[in-house]
N, C-alpha and C positions, 0 to 999 in steps of 0.2 A: 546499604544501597549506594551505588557508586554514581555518577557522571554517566551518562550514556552517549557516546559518537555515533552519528548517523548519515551515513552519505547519499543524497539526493542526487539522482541520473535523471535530469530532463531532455529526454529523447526525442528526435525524431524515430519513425520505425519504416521498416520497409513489409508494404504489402503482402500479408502470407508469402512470406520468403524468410524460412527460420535462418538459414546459411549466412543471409547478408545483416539480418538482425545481430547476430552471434559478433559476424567480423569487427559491424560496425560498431559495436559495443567493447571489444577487445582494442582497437585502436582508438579511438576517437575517446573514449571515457574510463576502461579499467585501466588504460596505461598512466592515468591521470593520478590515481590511488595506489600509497606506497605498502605493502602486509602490513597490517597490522595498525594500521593507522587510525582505522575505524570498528567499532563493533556489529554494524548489520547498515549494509545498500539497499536501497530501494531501487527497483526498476518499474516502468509505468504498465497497465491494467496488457493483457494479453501479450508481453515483452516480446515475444521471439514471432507477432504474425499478427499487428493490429486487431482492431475490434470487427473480427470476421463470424458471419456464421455459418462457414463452410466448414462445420465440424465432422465431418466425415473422413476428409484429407487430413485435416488439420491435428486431430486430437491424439495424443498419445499417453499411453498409460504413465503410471506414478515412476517406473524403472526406466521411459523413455529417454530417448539423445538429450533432451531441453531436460532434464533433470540431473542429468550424469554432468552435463556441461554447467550446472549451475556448481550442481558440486566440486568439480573442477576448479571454479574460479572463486569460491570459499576458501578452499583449501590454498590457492596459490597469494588470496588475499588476508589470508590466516582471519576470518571474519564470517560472519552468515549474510545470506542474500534474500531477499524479499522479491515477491514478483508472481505476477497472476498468467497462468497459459490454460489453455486448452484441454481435459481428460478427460480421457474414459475410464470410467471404473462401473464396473455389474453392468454392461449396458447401457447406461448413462454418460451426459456427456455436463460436467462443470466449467465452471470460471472458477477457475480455483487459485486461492493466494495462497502458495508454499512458502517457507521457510526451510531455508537449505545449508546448512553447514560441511565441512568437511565430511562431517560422521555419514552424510545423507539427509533425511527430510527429517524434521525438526518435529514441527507440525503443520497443520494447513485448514486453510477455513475455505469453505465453497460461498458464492455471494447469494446473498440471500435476496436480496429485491432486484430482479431481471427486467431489464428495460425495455419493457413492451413495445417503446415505439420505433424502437429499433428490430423488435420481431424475436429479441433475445431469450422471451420466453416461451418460445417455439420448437428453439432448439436446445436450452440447455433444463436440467433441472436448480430445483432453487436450494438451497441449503437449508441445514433444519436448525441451528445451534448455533451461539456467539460461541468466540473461539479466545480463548486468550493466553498468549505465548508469554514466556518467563526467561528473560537476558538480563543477566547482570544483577539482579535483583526488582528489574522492572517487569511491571508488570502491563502489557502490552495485548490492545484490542485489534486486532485485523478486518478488518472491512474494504469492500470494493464500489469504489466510481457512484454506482445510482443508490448505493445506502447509504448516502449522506444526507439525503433528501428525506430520511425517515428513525426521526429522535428516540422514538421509543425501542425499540430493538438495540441502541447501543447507548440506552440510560444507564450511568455508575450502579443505579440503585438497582436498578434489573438485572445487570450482569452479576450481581453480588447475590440474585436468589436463583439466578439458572448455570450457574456455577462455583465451583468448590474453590474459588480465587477470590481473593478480596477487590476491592474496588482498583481498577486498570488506571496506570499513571498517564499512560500513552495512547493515542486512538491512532490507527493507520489507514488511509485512503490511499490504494493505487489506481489509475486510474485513466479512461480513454475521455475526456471532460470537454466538449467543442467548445468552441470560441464563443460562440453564440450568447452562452447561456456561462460563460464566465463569473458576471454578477453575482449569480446564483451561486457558485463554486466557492468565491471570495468571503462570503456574507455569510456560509454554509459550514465554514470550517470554523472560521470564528466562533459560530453560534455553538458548535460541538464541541469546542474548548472553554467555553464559557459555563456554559450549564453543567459539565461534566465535572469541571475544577480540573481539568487533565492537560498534557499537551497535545496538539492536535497537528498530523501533520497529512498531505494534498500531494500527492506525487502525480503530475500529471506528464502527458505528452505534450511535443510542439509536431509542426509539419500538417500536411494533407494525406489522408487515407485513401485507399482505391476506393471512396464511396464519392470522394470529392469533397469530402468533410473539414474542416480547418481547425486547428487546435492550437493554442495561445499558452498552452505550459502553466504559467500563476503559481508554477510549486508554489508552498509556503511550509513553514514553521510557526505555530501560533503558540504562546504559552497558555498556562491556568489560567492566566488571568487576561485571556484576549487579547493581549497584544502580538502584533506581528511582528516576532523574531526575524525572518527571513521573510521574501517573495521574491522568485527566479523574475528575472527580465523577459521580458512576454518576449515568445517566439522564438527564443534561442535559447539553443542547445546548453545545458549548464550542469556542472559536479560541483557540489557544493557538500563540504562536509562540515556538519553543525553539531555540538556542542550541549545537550539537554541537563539542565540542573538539574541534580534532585533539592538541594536548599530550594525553590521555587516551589516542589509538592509542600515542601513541610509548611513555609511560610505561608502560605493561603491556607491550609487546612487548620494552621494556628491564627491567624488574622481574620479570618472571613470564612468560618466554616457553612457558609450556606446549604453546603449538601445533606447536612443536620436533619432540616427542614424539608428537605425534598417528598417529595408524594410518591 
C-alpha cells in the first residue's frame, strides 16, 4: 500500500451551465496541476451544473459530454477524477459520484440519502449499496453531501458485511454543503474519521447558486485519528494537493485498535 496523492478543487460553479463549469475548471484549476502529479481530483457534488433539480435538461446518460470530458482530462492529467453529476439510466434519474480514469468509468456510487428539504427526493432515485473503489492499494468509500449526516450506512464494520472489500482506508464526501449549516459539516467529518479509524475527506463548494444559497467551501482532510490535516480558507477558490499516509492506517490499527470492539 503506497502513499495516496489527492487533489482538492474548491469551486465556485456556474448555474446549470455545463460549458462555463468545464471552461472554468480548465483555466482557473486543471492548469494548476502538472500529469501525473496526483493520483485522483476531487471535484464538488453536481461539478458540471450546481445542486439543480431540473433533471430533465440537465441529466445525461453514463456515455454523455460530462463523462467523455472528465475522461478527457484523466487522461491529459495521467490521473482519475472524482465528481457527482446528473444521470439517467433505465428511466431514472441519480446523483451519481463517478470515478473516471483514462480507461473511462472506474466505478460509481449513486447517493443514497436524498435531501428532502431541498425536494431532492422528488426527483432523483436513491441508491441501494455502499460502493468501494480500489486506487493504489487503497481502499476507498464514496459518499455524497447529505450521507454525512447518517453513521450507519457508512460504519467500517457494515461495509465489511455488505461487501466483498475489507474495512475502507478512505471515506469520500463531494459535496453542495451551505454555509449555514457549516458547523454541522466541520464536526461531521471529523466524527466519520473518528469512529471509522479512516481518513475522511469534505470536498465542498464556495460561491452562490441560482437558489441564492451561499456556500463556505471548509474542504477538509481529516486523519484516523481526527485531526485536521487541511481545511480550505472559507470562500475561496482553492487546489490543494494532499498527501495521505498509509504509516497513519497501520499505526492506530496497531496503537488503538478500537474498531476491535465496535457493535
Amino acid at each position: 500500500m503506497q502513499d495516496l496523492k489527492v487533489a482538492l478543487i474548491q469551486t465556485d460553479q456556474f448555474w446549470e451551465d455545463k460549458k462555463a463549469n468545464f471552461l472554468h475548471l480548465e483555466n482557473a484549476h486543471f492548469s494548476k496541476i502538472k500529469p501525473g502529479e496526483c493520483d485522483l481530483i476531487l471535484l464538488p457534488e453536481m461539478f458540471n451544473t450546481g445542486f439543480s433539480m431540473n433533471v430533465e435538461r440537465l441529466a445525461e446518460e453514463m456515455s454523455g459530454d460530462s463523462i467523455q470530458w472528465l475522461q478527457k482530462w484523466a487522461q491529459k492529467l495521467d490521473c482519475q477524477i472524482g465528481a457527482s453529476l446528473i444521470v439517467k439510466d433505465q428511466n431514472y434519474y441519480f446523483n451519481r459520484f463517478v470515478i473516471v480514469s483514462s480507461k473511462g468509468i472506474e466505478t460509481h456510487y449513486d447517493k443514497r440519502h436524498l435531501f428532502r428539504m431541498a425536494t431532492e427526493n422528488e426527483f432523483f432515485e436513491a441508491g441501494k449499496k455502499p460502493v468501494i473503489h480500489q486506487l493504489k492499494g487503497w481502499n476507498i468509500m464514496l459518499q455524497v453531501c447529505y450521507d454525512l449526516r447518517f453513521p450507519v450506512f457508512s460504519r467500517n464494520k457494515t461495509i465489511r458485511q455488505l461487501t466483498d472489500k475489507k474495512s475502507y482506508d478512505l471515506v469520500i464526501y463531494v459535496a453542495n454543503w451551505p454555509e449555514k449549516r457549516s458547523h454541522v459539516w466541520n464536526i461531521l467529518l471529523q466524527a466519520r474519521a473518528i469512529e471509522n479509524q479512516a481518513y475522511c475527506i469534505g470536498l465542498n463548494r464556495v460561491g452562490t447558486d441560482g437558489k441564492n444559497i451561499s456556500y463556505a467551501g471548509d474542504s477538509a482532510l481529516i486523519d484516523p485519528w481526527g485531526n485536521v490535516d487541511f481545511m480550505a480558507t472559507k470562500k475561496v477558490e482553492v487546489v490543494k494537493i494532499l498527501t495521505l499516509s498509509s504509516a497513519k492506517l497501520t499505526d492506530i490499527a496497531t496503537q488503538f485498535p478500537a474498531f476491535r470492539d465496535a457493535d
